[in-house]
Biopython code that builds the backbone (N, CA, C, O; Angstrom):
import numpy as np
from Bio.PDB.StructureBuilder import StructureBuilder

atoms = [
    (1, "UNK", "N", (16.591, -28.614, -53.007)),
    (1, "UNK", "CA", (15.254, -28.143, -52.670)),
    (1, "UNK", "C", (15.321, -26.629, -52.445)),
    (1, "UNK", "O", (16.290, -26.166, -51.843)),
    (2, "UNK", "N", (14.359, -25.847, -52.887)),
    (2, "UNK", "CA", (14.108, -24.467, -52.577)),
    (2, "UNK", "C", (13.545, -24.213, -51.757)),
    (2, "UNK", "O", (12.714, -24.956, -51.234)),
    (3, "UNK", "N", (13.969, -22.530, -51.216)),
    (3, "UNK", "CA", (12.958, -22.090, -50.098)),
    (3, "UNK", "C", (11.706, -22.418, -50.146)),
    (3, "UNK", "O", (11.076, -22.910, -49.210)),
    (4, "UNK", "N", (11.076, -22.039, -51.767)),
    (4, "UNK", "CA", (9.643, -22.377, -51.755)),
    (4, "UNK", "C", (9.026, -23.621, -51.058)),
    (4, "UNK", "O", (8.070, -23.660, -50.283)),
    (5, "UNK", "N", (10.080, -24.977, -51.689)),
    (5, "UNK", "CA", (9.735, -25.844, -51.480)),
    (5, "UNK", "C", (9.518, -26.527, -49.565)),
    (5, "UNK", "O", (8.658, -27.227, -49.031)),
    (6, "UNK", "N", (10.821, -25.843, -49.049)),
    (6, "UNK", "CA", (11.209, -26.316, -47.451)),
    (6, "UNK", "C", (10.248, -25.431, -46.474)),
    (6, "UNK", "O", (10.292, -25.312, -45.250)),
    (7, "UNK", "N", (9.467, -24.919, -47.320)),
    (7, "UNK", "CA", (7.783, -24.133, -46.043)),
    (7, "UNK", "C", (7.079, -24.772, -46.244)),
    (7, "UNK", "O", (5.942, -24.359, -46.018)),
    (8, "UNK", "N", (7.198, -26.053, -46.740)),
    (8, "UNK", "CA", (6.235, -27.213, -46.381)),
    (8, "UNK", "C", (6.602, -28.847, -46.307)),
    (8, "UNK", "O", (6.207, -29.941, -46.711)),
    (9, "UNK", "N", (7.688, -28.189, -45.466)),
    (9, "UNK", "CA", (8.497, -29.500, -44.902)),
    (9, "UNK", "C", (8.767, -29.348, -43.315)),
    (9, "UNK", "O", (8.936, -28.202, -42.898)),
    (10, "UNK", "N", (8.814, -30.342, -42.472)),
    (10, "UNK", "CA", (9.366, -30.090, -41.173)),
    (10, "UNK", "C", (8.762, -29.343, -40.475)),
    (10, "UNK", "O", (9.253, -28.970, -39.409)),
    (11, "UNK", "N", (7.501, -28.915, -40.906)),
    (11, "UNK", "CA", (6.514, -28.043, -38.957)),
    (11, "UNK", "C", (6.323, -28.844, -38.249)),
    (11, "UNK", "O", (6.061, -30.033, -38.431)),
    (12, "UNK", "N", (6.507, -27.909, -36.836)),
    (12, "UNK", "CA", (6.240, -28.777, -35.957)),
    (12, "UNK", "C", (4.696, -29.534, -35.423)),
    (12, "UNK", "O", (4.369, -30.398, -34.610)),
    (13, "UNK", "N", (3.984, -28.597, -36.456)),
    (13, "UNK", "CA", (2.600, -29.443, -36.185)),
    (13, "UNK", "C", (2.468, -30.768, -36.986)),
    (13, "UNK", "O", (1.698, -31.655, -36.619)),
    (14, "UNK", "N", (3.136, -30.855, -37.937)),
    (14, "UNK", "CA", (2.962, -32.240, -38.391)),
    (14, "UNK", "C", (2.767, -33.332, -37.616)),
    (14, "UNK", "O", (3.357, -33.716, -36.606)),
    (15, "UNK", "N", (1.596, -33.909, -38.403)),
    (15, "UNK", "CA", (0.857, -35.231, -37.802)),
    (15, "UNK", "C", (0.690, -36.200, -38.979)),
    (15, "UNK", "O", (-0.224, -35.999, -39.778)),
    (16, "UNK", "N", (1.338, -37.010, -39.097)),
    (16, "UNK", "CA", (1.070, -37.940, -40.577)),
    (16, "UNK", "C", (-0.203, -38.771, -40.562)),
    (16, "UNK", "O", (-0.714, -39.445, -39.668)),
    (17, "UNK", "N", (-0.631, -38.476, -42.051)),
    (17, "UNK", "CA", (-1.921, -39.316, -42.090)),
    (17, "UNK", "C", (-1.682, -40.530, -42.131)),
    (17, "UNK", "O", (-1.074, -41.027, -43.080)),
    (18, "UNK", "N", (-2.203, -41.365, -40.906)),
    (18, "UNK", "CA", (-2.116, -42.526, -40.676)),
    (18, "UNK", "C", (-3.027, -43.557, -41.929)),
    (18, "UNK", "O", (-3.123, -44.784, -41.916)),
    (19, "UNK", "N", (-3.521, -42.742, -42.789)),
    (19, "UNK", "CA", (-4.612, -43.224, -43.950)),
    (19, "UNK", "C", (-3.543, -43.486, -45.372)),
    (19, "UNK", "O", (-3.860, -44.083, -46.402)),
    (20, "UNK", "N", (-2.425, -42.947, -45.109)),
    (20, "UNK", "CA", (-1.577, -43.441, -46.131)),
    (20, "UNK", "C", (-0.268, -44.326, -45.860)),
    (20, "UNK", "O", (0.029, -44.730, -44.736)),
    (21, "UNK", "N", (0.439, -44.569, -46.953)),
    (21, "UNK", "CA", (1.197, -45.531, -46.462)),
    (21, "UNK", "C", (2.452, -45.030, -46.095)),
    (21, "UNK", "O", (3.074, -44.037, -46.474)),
    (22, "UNK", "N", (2.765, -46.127, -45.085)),
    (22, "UNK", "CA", (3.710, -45.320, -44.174)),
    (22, "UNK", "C", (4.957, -44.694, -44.917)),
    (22, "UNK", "O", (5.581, -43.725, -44.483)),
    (23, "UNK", "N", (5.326, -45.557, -46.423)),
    (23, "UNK", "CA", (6.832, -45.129, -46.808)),
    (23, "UNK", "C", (6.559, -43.470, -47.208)),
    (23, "UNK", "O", (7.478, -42.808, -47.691)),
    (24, "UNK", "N", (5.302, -42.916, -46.975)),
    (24, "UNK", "CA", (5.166, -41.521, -47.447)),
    (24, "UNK", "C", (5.388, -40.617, -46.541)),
    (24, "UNK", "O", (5.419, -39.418, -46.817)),
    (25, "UNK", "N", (5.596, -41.165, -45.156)),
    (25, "UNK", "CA", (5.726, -40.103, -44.385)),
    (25, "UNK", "C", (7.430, -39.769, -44.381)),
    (25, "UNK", "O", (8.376, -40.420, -43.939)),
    (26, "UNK", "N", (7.347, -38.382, -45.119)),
    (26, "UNK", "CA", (7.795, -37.901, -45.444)),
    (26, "UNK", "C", (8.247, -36.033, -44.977)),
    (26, "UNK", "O", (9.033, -35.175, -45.377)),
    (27, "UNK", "N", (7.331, -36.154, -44.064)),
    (27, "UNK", "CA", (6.907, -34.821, -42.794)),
    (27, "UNK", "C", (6.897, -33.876, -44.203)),
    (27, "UNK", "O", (7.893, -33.179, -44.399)),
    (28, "UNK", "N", (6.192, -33.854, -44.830)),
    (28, "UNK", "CA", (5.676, -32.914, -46.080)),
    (28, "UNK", "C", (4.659, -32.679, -45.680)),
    (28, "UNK", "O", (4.238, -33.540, -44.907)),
    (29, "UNK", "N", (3.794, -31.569, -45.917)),
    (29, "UNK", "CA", (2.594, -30.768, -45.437)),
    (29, "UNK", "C", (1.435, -31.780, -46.024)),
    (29, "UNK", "O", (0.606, -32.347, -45.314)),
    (30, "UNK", "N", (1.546, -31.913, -47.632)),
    (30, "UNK", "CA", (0.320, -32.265, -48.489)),
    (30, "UNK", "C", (-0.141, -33.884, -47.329)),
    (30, "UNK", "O", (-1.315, -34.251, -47.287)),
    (31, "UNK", "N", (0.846, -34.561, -46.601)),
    (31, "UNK", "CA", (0.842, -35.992, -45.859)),
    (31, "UNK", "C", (0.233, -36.062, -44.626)),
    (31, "UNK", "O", (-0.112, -37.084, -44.033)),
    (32, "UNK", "N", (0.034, -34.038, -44.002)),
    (32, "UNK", "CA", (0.007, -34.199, -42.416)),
    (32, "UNK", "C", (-1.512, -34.623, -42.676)),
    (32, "UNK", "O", (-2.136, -34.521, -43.732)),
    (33, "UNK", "N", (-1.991, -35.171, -41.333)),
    (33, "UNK", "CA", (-3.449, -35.391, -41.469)),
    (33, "UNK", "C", (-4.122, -33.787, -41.466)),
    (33, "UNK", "O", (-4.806, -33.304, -42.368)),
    (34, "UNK", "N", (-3.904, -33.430, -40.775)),
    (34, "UNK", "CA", (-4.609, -31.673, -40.838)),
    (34, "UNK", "C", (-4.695, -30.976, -42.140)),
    (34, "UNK", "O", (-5.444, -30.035, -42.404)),
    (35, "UNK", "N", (-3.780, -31.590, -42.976)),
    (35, "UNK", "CA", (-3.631, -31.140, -44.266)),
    (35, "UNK", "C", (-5.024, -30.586, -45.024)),
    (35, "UNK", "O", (-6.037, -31.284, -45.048)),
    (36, "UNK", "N", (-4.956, -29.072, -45.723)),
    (36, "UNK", "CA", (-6.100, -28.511, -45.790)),
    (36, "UNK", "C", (-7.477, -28.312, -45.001)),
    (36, "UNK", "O", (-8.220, -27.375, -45.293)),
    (37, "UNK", "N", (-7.812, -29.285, -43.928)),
    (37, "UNK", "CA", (-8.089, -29.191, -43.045)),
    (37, "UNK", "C", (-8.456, -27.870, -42.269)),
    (37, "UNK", "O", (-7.488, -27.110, -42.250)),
    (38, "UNK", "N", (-9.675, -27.320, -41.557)),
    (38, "UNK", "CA", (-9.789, -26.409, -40.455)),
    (38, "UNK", "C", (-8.773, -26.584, -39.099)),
    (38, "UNK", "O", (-8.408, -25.700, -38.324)),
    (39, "UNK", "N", (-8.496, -27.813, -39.090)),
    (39, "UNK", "CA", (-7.479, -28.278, -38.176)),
    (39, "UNK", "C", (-6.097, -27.907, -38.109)),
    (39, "UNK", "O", (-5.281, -28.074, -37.202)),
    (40, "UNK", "N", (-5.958, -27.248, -39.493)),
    (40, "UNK", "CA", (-4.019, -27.150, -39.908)),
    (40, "UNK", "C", (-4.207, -25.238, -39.250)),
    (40, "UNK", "O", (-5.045, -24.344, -39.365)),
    (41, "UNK", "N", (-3.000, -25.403, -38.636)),
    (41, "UNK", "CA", (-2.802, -23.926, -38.166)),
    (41, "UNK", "C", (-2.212, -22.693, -39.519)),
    (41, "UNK", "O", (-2.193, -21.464, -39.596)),
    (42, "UNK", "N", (-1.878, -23.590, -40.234)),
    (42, "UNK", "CA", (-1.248, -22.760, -41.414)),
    (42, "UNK", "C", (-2.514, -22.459, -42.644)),
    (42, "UNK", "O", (-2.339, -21.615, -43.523)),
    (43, "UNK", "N", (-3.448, -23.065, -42.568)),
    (43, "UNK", "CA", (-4.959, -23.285, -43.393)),
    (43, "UNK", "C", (-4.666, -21.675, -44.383)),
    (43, "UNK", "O", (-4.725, -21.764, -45.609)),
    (44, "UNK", "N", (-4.507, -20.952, -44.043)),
    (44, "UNK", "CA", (-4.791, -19.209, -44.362)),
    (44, "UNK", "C", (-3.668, -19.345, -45.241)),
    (44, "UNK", "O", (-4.010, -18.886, -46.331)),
    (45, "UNK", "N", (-2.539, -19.743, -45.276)),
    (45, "UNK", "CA", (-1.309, -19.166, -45.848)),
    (45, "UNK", "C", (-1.550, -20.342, -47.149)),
    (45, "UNK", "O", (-1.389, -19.911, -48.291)),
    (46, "UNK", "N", (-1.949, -21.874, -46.968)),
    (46, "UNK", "CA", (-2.323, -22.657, -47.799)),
    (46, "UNK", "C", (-3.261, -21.445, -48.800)),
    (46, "UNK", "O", (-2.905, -21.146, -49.939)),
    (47, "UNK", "N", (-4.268, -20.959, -48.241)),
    (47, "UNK", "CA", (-5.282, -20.965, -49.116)),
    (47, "UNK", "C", (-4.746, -19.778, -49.788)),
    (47, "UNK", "O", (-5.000, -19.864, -50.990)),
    (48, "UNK", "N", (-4.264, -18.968, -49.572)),
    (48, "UNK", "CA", (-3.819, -17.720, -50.268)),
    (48, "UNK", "C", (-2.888, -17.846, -51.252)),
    (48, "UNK", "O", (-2.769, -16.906, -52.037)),
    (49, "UNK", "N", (-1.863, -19.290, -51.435)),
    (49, "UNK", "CA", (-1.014, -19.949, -52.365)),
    (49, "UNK", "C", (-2.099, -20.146, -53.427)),
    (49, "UNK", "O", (-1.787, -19.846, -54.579)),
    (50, "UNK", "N", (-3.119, -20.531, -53.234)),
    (50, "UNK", "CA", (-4.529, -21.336, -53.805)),
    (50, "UNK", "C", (-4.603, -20.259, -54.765)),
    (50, "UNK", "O", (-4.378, -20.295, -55.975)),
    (51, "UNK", "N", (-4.985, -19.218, -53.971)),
    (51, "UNK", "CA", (-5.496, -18.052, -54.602)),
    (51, "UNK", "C", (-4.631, -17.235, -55.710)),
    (51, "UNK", "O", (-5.039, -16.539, -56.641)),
    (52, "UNK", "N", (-3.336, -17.537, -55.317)),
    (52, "UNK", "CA", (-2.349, -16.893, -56.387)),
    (52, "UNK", "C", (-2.053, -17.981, -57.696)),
    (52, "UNK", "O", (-1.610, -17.639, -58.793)),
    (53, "UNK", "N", (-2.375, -19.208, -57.332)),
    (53, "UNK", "CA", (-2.791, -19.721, -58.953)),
    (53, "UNK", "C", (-4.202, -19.727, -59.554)),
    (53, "UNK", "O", (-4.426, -20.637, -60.353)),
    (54, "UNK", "N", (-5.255, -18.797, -59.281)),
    (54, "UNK", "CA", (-6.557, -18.908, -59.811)),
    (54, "UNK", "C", (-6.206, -17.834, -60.762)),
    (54, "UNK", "O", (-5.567, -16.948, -60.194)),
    (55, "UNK", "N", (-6.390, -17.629, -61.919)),
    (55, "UNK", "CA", (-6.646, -16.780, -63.279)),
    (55, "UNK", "C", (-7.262, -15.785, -62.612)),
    (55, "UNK", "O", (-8.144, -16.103, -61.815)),
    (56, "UNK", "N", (-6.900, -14.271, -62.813)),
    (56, "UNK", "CA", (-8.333, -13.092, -62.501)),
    (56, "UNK", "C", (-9.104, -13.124, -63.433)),
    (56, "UNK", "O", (-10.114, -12.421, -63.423)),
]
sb = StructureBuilder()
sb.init_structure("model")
sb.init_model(0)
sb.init_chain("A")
sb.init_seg("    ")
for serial, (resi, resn, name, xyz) in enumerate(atoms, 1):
    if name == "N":
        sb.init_residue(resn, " ", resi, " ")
    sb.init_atom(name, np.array(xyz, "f"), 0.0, 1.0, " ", f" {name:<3s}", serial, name[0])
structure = sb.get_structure()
């Protein structure tokens, strides 16, 4: 696994979405319930990843 990949593994805010099934919790970001969410403390750094794959 790469750096890229391990900044969205293991925060300590992780909260697993209890809406999926359990063999997924996996403490991966895309799983926490806050995920994209106003709720996720990281929301800003998500969306700016967002932004660096949109075409100018």
């Amino acid at each position: 696994m790469d750096d890229e990949e391990d900044r969205f593994v293991n925060r300590p805010c992780y909260e697993f979405n209890s809406l999926l099934r359990p063999a997924w919790n996996d403490r991966r970001c895309e799983h926490c319930r806050h995920y994209l969410t106003a709720r996720c403390p990281h929301i800003d750094e998500f969306l700016d990843d967002v932004d660096d794959l949109t075409p100018e």
